[in-house]
C-alpha positions as CSV (number, residue, x, y, z in Angstrom):
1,X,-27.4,13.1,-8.0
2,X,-28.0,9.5,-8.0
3,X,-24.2,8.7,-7.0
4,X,-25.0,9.6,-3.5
5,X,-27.7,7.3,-3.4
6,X,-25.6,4.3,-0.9
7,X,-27.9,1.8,-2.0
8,X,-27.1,0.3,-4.9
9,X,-23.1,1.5,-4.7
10,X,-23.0,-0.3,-1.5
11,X,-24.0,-3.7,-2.7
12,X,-21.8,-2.9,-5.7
13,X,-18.6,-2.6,-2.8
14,X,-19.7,-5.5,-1.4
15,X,-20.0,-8.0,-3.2
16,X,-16.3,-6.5,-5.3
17,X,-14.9,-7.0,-2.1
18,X,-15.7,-10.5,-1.3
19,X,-14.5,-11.4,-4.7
20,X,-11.0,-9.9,-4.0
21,X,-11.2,-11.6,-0.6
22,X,-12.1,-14.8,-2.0
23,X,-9.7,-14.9,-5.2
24,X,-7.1,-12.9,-5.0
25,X,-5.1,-14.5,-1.7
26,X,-5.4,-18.0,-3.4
27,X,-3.6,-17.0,-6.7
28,X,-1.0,-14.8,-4.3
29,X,-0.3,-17.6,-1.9
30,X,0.0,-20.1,-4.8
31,X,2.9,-18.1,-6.6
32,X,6.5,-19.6,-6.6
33,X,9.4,-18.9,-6.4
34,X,11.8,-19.7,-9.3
35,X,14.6,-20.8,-6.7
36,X,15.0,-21.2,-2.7
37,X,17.3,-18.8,-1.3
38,X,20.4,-20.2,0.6
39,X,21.4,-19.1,3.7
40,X,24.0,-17.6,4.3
41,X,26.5,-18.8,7.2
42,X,27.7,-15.9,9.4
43,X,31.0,-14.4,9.2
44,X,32.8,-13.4,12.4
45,X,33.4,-9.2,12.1
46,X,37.3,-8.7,12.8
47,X,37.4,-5.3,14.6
48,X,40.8,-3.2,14.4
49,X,41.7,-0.1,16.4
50,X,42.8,2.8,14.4
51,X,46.3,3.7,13.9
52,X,46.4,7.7,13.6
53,X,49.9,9.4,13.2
54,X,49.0,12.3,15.6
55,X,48.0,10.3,18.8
């Protein structure tokens, strides 16, 4: 069963990953945003007590 042969599969997972790791975070970090997102300013909560009828 030559597939369990490391050898030649490991040099093959190798060198695939330093192409990811060379290529792939360039073209991800590049990407753009079509718009900056605004901030928003924080709104102050307004906490009420609750009226119940049977207290």
């Amino acid at each position: 069963m030559p597939q369990l042969l490391p050898l030649p599969w490991f040099g093959t997972l190798l060198f695939a990953w330093m192409i990811f790791l060379t290529f792939f975070p360039k073209k991800v970090m590049a990407h753009t945003f079509p718009y900056e997102p605004a901030s928003i300013k924080p709104q102050k909560l307004v906490k009420t007590s609750w009226n119940w009828p049977w207290a």
